[in-house]
C-alpha positions as CSV (number, residue, x, y, z in Angstrom):
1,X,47.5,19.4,-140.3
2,X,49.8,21.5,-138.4
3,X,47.6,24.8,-138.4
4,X,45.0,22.2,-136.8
5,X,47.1,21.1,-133.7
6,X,48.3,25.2,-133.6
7,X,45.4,26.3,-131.7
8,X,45.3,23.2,-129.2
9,X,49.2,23.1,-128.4
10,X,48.9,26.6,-128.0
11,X,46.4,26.8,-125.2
12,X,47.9,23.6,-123.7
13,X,51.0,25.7,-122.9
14,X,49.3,28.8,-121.7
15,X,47.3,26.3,-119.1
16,X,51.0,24.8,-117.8
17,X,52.2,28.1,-117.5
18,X,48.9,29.1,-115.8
19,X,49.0,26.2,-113.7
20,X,52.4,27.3,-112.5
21,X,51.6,30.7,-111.4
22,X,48.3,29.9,-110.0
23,X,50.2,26.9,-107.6
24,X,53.6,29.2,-106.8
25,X,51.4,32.0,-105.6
26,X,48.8,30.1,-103.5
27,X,49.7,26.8,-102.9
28,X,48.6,27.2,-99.5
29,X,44.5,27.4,-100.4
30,X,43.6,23.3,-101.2
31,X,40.8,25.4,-104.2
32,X,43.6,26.8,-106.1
33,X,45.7,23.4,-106.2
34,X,42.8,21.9,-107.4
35,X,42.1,23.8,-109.8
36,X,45.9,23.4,-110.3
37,X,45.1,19.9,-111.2
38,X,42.1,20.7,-113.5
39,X,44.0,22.9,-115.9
40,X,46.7,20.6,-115.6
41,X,44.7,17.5,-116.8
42,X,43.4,19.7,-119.8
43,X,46.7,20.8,-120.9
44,X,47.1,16.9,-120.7
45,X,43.9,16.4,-122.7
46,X,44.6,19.7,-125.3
47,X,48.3,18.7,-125.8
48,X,47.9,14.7,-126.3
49,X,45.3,15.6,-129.3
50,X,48.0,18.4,-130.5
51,X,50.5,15.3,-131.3
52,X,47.8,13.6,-132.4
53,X,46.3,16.2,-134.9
54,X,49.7,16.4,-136.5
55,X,51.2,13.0,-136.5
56,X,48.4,10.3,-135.9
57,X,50.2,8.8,-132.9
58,X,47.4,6.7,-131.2
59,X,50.1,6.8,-128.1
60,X,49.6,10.5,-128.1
61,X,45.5,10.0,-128.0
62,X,45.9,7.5,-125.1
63,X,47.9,9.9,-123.0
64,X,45.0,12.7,-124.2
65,X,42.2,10.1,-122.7
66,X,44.1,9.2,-119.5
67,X,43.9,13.0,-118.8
68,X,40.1,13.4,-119.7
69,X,39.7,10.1,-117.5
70,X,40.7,11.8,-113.8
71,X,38.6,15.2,-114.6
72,X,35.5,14.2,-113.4
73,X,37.4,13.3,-110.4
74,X,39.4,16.8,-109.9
75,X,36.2,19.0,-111.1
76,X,34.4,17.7,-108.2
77,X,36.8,17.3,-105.2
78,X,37.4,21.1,-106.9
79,X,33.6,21.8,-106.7
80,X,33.0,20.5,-103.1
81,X,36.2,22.2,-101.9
82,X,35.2,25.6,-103.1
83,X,31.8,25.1,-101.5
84,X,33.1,23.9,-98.3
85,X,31.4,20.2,-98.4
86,X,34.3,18.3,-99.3
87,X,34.6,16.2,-95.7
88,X,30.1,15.4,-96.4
89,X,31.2,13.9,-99.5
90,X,34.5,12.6,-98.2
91,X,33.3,8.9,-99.4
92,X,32.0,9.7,-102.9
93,X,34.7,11.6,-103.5
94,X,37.2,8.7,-102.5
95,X,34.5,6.7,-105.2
96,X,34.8,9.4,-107.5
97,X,38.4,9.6,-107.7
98,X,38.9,5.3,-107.4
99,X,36.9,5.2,-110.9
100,X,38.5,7.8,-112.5
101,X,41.9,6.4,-112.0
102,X,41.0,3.2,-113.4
103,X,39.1,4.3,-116.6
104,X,42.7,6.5,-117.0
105,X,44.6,3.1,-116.7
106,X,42.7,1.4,-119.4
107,X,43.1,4.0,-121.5
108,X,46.3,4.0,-121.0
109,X,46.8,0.3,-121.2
110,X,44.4,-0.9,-123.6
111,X,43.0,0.0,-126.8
112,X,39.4,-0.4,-124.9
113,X,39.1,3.9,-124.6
114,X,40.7,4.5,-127.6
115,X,40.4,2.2,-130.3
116,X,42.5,3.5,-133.4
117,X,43.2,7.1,-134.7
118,X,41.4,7.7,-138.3
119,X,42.4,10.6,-140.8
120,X,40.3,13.8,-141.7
121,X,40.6,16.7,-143.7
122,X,41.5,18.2,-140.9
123,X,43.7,16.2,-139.1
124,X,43.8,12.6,-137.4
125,X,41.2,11.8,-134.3
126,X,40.9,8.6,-132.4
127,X,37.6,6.6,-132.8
128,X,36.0,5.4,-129.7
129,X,36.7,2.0,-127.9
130,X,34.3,-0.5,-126.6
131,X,34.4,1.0,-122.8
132,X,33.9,4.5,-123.7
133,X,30.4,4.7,-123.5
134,X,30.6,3.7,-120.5
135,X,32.8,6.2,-119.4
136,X,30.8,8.8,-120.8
137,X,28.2,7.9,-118.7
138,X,30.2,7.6,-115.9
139,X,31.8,11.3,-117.0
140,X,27.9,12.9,-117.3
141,X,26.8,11.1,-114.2
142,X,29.8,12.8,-112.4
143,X,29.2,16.1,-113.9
144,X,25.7,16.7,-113.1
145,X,26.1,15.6,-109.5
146,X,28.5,18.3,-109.4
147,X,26.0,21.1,-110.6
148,X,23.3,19.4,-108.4
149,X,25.4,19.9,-105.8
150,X,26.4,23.4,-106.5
151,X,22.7,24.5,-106.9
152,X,21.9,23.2,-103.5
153,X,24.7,25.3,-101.5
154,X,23.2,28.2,-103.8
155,X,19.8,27.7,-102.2
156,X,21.5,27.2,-99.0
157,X,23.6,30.0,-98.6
158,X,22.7,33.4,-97.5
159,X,25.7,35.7,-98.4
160,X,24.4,37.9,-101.5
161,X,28.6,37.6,-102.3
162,X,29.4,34.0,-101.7
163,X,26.1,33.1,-103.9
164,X,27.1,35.2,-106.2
165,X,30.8,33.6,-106.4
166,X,28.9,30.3,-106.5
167,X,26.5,31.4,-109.7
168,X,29.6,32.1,-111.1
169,X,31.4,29.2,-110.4
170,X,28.4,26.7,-112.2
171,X,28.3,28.9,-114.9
172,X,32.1,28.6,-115.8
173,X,31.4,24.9,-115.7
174,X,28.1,24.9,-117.9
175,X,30.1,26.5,-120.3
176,X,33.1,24.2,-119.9
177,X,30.8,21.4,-120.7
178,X,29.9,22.2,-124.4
179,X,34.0,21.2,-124.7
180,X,32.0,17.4,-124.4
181,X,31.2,18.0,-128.3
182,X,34.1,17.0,-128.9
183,X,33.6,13.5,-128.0
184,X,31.0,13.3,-131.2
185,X,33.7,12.9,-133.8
186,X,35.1,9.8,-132.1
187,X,31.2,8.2,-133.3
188,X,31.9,8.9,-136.6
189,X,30.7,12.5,-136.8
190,X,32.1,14.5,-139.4
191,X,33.0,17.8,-137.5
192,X,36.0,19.8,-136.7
193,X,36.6,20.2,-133.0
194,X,36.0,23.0,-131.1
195,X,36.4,21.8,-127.6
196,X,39.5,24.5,-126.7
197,X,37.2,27.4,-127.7
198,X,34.4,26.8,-124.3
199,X,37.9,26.0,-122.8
200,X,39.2,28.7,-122.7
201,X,36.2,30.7,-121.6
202,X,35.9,28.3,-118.1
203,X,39.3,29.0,-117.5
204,X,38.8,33.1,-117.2
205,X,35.4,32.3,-115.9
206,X,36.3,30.1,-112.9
207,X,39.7,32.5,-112.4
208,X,37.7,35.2,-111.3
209,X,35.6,32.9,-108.8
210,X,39.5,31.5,-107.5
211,X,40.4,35.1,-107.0
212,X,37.5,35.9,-104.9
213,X,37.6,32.3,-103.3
214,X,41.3,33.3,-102.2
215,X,41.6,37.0,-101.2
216,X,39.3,37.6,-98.5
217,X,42.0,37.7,-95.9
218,X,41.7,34.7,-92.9
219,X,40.0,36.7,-89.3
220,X,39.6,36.0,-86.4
221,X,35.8,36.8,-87.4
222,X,35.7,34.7,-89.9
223,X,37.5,31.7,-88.4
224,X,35.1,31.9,-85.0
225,X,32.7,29.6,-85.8
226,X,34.8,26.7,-87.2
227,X,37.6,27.2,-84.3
228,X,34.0,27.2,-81.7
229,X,32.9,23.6,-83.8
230,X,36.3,21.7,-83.7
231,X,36.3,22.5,-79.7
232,X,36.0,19.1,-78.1
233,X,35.1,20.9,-75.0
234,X,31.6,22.4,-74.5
235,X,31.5,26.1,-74.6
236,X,29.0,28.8,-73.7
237,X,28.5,32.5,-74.3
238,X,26.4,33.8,-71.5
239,X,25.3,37.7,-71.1
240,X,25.3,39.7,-67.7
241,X,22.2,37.9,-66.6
242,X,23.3,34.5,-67.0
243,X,21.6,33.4,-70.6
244,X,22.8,31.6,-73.1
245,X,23.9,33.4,-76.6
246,X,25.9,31.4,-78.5
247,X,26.9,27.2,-78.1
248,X,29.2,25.3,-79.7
249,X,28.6,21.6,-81.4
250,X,29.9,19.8,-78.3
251,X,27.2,21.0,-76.1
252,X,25.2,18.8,-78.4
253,X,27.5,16.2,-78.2
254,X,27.9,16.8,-74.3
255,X,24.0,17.2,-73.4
256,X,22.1,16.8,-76.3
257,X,20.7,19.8,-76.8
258,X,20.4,21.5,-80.1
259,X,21.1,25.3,-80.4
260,X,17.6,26.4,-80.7
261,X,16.3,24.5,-77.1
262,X,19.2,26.2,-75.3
263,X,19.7,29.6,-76.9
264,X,17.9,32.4,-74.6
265,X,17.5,30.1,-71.3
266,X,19.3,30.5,-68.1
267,X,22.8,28.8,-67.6
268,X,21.1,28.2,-64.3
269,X,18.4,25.4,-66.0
270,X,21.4,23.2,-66.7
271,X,22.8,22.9,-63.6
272,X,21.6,20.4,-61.1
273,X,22.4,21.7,-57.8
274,X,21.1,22.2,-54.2
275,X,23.6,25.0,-53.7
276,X,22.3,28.8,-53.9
277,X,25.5,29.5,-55.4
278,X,24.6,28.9,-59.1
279,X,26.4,29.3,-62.3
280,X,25.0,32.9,-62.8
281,X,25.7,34.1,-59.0
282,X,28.9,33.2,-59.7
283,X,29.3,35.8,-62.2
284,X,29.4,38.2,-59.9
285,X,33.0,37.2,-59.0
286,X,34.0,38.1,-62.2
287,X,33.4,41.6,-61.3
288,X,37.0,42.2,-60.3
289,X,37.6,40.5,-64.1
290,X,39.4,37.7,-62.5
291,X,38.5,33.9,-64.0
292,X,37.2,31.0,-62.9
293,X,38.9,27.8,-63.1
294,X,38.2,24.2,-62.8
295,X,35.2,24.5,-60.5
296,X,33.6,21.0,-60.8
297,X,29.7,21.0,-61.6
298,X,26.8,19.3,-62.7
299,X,25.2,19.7,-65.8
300,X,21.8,18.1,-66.7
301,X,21.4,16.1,-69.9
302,X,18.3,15.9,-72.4
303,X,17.5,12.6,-72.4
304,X,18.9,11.3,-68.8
305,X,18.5,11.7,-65.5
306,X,22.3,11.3,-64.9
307,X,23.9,14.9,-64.5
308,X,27.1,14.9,-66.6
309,X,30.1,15.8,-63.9
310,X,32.1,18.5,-65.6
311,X,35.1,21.0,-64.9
312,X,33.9,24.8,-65.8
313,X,36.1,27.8,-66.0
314,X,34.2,31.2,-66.8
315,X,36.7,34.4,-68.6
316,X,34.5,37.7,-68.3
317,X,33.7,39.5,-71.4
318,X,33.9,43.3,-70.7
319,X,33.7,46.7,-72.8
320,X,35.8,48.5,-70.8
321,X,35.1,48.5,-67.5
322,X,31.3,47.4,-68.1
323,X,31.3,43.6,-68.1
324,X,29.1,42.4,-70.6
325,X,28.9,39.1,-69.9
326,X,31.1,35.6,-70.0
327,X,32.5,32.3,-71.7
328,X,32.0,29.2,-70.1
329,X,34.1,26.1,-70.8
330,X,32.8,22.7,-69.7
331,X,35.0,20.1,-69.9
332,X,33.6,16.5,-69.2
333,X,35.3,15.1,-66.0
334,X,32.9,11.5,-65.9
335,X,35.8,9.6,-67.1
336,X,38.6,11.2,-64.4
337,X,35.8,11.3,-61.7
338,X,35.4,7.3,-62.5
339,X,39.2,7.0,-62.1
340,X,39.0,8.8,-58.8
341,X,36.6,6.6,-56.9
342,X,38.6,3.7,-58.4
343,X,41.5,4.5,-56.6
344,X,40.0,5.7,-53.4
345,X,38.1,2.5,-53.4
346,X,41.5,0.9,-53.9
347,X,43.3,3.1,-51.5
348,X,40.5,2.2,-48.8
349,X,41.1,-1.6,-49.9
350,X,45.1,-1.0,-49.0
351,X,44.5,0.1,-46.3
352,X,42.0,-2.5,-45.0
353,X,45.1,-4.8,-46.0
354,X,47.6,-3.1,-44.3
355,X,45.5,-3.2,-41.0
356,X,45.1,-7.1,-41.2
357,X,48.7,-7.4,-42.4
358,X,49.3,-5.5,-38.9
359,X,47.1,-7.7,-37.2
360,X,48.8,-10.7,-38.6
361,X,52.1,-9.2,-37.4
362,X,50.7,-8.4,-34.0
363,X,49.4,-12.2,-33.4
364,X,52.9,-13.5,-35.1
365,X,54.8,-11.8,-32.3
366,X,52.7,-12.6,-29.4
367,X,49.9,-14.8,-29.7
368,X,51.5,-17.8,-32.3
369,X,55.3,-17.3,-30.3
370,X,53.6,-18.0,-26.7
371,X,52.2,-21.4,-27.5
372,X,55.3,-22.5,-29.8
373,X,57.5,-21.7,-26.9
374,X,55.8,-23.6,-24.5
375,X,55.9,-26.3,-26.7
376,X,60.0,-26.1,-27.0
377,X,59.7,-25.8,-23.1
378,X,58.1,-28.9,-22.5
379,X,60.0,-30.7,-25.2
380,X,63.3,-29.7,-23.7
381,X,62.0,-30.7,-20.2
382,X,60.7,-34.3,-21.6
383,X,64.1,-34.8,-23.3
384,X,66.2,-33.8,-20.2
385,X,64.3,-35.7,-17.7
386,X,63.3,-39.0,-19.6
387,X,65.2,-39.6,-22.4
388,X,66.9,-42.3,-21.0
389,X,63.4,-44.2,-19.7
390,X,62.0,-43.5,-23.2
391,X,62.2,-45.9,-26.2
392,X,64.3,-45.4,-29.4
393,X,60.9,-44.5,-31.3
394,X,60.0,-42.3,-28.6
395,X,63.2,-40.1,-28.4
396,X,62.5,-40.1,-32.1
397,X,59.3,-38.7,-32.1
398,X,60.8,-35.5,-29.2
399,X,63.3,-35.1,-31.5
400,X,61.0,-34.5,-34.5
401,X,58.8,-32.7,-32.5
402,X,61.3,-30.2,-31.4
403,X,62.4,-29.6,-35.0
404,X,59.1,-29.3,-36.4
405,X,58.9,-26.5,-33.3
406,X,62.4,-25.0,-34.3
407,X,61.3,-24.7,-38.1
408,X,58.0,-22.7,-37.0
409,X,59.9,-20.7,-34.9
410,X,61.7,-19.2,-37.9
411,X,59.2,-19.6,-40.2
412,X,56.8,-17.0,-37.9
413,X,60.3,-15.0,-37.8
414,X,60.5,-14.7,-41.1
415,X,57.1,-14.0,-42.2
416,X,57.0,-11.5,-39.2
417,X,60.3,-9.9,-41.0
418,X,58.4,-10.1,-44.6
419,X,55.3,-7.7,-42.9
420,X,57.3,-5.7,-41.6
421,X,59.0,-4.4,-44.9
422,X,55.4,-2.1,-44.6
423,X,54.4,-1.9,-41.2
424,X,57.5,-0.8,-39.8
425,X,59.2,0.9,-42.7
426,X,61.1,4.2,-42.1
427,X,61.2,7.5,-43.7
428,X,64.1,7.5,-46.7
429,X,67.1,9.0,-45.8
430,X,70.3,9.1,-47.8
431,X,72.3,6.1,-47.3
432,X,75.9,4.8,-48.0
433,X,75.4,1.6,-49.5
434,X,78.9,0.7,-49.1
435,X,79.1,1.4,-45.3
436,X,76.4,-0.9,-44.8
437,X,77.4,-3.6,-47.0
438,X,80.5,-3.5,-45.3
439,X,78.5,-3.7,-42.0
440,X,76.9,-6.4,-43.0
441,X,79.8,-8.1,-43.7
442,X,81.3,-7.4,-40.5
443,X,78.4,-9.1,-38.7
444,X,78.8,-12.3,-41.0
445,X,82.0,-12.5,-40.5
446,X,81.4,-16.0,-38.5
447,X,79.3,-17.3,-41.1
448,X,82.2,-16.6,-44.0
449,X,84.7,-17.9,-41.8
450,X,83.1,-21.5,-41.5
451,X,82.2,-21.6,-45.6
452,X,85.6,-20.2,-46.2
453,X,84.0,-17.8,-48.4
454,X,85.6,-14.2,-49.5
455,X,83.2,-11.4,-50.0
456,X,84.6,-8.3,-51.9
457,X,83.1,-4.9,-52.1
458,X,83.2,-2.8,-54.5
459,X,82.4,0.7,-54.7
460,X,78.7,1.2,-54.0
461,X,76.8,4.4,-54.3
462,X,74.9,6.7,-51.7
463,X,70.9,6.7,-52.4
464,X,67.8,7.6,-50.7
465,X,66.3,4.7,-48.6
466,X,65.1,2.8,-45.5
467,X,68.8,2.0,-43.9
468,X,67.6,-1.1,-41.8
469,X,65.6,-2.1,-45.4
470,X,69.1,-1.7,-47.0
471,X,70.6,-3.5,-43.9
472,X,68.2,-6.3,-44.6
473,X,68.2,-6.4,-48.5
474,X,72.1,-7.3,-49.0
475,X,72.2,-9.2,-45.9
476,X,69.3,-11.9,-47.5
477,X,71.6,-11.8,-50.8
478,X,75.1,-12.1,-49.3
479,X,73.6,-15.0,-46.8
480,X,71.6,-16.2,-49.6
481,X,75.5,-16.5,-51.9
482,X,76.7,-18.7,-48.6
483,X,73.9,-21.1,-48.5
484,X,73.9,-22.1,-51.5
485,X,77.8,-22.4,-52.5
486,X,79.1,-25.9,-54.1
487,X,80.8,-28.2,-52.3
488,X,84.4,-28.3,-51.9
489,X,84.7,-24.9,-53.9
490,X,85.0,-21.4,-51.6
491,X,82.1,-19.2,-52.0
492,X,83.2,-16.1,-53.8
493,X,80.9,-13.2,-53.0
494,X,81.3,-9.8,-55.1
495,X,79.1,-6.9,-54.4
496,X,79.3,-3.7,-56.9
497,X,77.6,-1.1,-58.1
498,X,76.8,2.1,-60.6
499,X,74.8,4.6,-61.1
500,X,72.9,5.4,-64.4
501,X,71.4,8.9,-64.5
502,X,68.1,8.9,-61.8
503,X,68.8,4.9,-60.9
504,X,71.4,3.0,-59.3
505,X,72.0,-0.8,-59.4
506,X,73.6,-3.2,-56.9
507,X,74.7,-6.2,-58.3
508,X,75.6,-9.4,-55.7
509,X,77.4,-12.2,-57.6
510,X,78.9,-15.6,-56.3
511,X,79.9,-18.6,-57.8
512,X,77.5,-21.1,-55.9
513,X,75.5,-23.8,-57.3
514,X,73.5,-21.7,-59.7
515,X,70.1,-22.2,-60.9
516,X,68.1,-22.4,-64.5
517,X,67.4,-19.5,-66.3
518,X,63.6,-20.6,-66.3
519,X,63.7,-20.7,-62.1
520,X,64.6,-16.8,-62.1
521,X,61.3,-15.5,-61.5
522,X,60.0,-18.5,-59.1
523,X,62.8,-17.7,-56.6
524,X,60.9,-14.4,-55.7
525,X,57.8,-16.0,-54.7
526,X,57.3,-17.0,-50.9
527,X,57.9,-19.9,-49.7
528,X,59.6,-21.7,-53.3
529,X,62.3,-23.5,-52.6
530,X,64.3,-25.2,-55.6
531,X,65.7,-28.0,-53.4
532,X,64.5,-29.9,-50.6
533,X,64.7,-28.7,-46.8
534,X,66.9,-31.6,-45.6
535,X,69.5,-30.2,-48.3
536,X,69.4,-26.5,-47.8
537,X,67.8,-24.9,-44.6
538,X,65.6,-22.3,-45.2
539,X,61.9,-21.1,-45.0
540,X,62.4,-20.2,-48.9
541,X,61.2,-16.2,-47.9
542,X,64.2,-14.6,-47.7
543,X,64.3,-13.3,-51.6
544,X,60.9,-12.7,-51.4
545,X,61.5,-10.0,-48.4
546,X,64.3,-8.7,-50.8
547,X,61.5,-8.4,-53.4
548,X,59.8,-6.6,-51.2
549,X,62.1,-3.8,-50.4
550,X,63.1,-3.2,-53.5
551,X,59.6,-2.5,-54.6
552,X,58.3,-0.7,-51.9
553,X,61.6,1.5,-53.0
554,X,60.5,1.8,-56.2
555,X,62.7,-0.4,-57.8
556,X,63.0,-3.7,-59.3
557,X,65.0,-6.9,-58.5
558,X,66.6,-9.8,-61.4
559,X,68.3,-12.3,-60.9
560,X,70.1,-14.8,-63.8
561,X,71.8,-18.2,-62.9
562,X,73.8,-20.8,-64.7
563,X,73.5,-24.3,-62.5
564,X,76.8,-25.1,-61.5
565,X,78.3,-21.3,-62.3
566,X,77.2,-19.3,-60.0
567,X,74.0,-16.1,-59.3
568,X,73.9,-12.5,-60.3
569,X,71.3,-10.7,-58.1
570,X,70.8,-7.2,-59.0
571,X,68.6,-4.6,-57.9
572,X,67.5,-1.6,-59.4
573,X,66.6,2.1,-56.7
574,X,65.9,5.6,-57.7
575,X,68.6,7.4,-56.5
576,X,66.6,10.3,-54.6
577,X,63.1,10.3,-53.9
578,X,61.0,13.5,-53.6
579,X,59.6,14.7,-50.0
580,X,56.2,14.5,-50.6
581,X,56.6,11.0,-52.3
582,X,57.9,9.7,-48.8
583,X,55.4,11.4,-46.7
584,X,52.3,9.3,-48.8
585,X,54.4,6.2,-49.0
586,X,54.8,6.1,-45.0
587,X,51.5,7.8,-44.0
588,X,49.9,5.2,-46.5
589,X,51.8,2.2,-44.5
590,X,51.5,3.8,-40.8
């Protein structure tokens, strides 16, 4: 029994200790970790029937058959790996692999691959299960796939050394297949087996066919054509004269041409231009061996009479000082050109805006203020000189009416101070923040004095901004904290700030009447008001304007309440703002 299993346990080693120099010496090349793999699993198979042989242990043929189970798998990810078709057959391999995993967990598992272990003169060997024919088929189906497909790249390929390499490579595994003998005494055939024997002579076979497979070194030569094909952007080789010589797959993809229609023709019978200064005139700039880059063309497509809007840069290819030609990069622009009339289309829309937004301010200052004031006029006149011959309901109606004129009055003010945030903005300057808080403070001094209010200010940092904008922004917050304090309780304004890296924050805080959390955003909008005009005056456009600002500063403004706490306003600016950034912010809104 022992001299039996000898044989089998002994190549089972060599193959580990095989597979071990083989995957420390080029674990880098996905061929020689898959054959890795394949030795591996037959050291599995050869060592499983070595424990077997000698002992019987069905465990032991189990274990062999799991083994057996993936190779169909591994020999042919290895066989499309070494013939470079692996990502073609990237789904049947996935296939390949899925069944061969679950055959080796059955056998494994069950007793449905192996079905007992049965004594012979020569040592024990398991007798088949009910699924095993089945896998057989599967195993054979697998195996001459493989060789199908390795006759195929055979035809294919041109290379007297690569076809040789792959004649070699499908004979190692013809041979490697009589080892499927061995399967014959697991039917009840009364033979010894034999299966390390054509084993042994795959494994020196296929070496040879690994060695060559890994030494040719990695060139730039070599790697050309697959570096040219993974190129996402469209590239041409054109001579002196301006033909084509060699194209890369995303021409294809980019014009839908193949390699044959282009190959030979004029660069020039792409372009679609009216210009005499074509693609192969401008070769002659590269003369002085200086590139070309980003010029924006037109290229014509096979099937459509929409030219494809690209970005080209040309690099001269010279021997010496003899230019021999060039390479053309075209880069498909369709997508950024789209982009591009978007925004100009939405610049142009701005800026029809702002010019009704000035028109709006233009007729708010003169033509809607002329009427309203003669209205007040005459109002004031009508009170003076008959109130006392008018009637109760009468001097009731002048006195609505003069309100009603009061409340447009600031209502035009106010939305007149809300368009202006644009039309009248200033260049950004830097700006203490806590001089003009204080400032502001100064000038509602009156205010304060009547709420008995107490506004304290904190340290507040210097930032690049509209002053008057500033001016305006806490002056709407701090007036904002003394309209709306609680009765019978001072108004306590705080004002503070920080800066965080790039960004600085003013926070105003009071302790007024507060607000719900779920009012926090609505406050912003113009003209909401949370409570009624004849309890708090108001046009309700005041933290809108402060919205304003802060955006159009490139900030953003939050506010949190608690009803009967108090409200935390705080405002988030860029600290500095670059030049050029200013110059398009007030050129867009002159």
């Amino acid at each position: 029994m022992a001299s039996s299993s000898l044989p089998w346990a002994l190549i089972a080693i060599i193959l580990i200790v095989l597979a071990i120099v083989i995957f420390r010496r080029q674990r880098a090349s996905r061929v020689a970790v898959l054959f890795c793999a394949m030795i591996v699993l037959v050291a599995v198979w050869f060592g499983g029937f070595a424990v077997m042989f000698a002992s019987g242990s069905s465990a032991a043929a189990k274990i062999a058959l799991a083994g057996v189970a993936l190779l169909p798998a591994a020999i042919y990810d290895f066989t499309a790996t070494a013939l470079r078709v692996g990502r073609r057959r990237e789904t049947a391999l996935r296939a390949v692999w899925g069944a061969s995993s679950l055959f080796a967990i059955v056998a494994l598992a069950t007793s449905l691959m192996v079905g007992s272990v049965e004594k012979h003169d020569w040592g024990y060997y398991p007798l088949a299960g009910k699924l095993l024919p089945l896998f057989l088929i599967f195993f054979v189906g697998v195996l001459v796939a493989q060789l199908v497909e390795g006759i195929k790249e055979w035809q294919r390929e041109a290379d007297a050394k690569r076809k040789k390499r792959i004649a070699r490579l499908l004979l190692a595994f013809i041979v490697v297949y009589i080892a499927s003998v061995d399967f014959a005494p697991m039917f009840g055939v009364n033979m010894r087996p034999i299966g390390y024997i054509p084993v042994l002579a795959f494994m020196i076979i296929a070496w040879t066919s690994i060695l060559h497979h890994r030494l040719p070194p990695i060139t730039a030569a070599r790697a050309a054509r697959e570096i040219l094909d993974t190129m996402a952007d469209a590239l041409f080789v054109i001579d002196a004269d301006g033909r084509i010589r060699v194209v890369n797959g995303a021409v294809t993809h980019l014009l839908g041409f193949k390699d044959a229609e282009l190959l030979g023709r004029s660069i020039d019978t792409l372009e679609v231009t009216e210009s005499e200064q074509t693609i192969s005139r401008t070769l002659r700039d590269l003369v002085r061996k200086t590139a070309i880059r980003d010029q924006e063309r037109s290229l014509r497509q096979k099937d459509s009479d929409e030219p494809v809007a690209v970005s080209i840069s040309i690099s001269p290819v010279t021997d010496g000082d003899v230019q021999q030609g060039a390479v053309l990069i075209a880069r498909d622009i369709r997508e950024r050109k789209d982009a591009e009339s978007e925004l100009h289309e939405a610049m142009r829309r701005l800026e029809q805006s702002n010019r009704e937004l000035e028109d709006f301010a233009y007729v708010a200052s003169h033509d809607l203020q002329e009427p309203l004031r003669k209205i007040q006029a005459f109002g004031d006149r009508l009170q003076a000189k008959y109130a006392a011959d008018l009637p109760e309901q009468g001097q009731d109606y002048v006195a609505r009416m003069q309100s009603a004129a009061k409340r447009m009055q600031v209502l035009i003010n106010d939305l007149l101070a809300f368009s202006r945030v644009t039309t009248k903005a200033q260049p950004f300057v830097p700006v203490d923040l806590e001089h003009v808080a204080r400032e502001v403070a100064h000038d509602l001094e009156i205010r304060t004095h009547e709420a008995g209010a107490h506004v304290e200010i904190g340290a507040l940092p210097a930032i690049d901004a509209d002053p008057l904008q500033m001016r305006q922004l806490l002056q709407n917050l701090i007036s904002n904290a003394l309209k709306f304090h609680r009765e019978g309780v001072p108004p306590l304004i705080t004002i503070s700030g920080s800066v965080d890296g790039d960004r600085a924050q003013i926070v105003v805080a009071d302790n007024g009447i507060g607000f719900e959390e779920k009012y926090a955003e609505r406050i912003f909008t113009m003209f909401e008001r949370l409570h009624g005009r004849g309890t708090y005056e108001g046009t309700g456009i005041g933290l809108a304007i402060c919205r304003k600002i802060v955006e159009r500063h490139g900030g953003e403004i939050v506010a949190h309440g608690e009803p009967g706490v108090g409200s935390t306003f705080t405002a988030t600016l860029p600290v500095h703002h670059a030049h050029e950034h200013h110059l398009e912010k007030e050129t867009l809104h002159a």
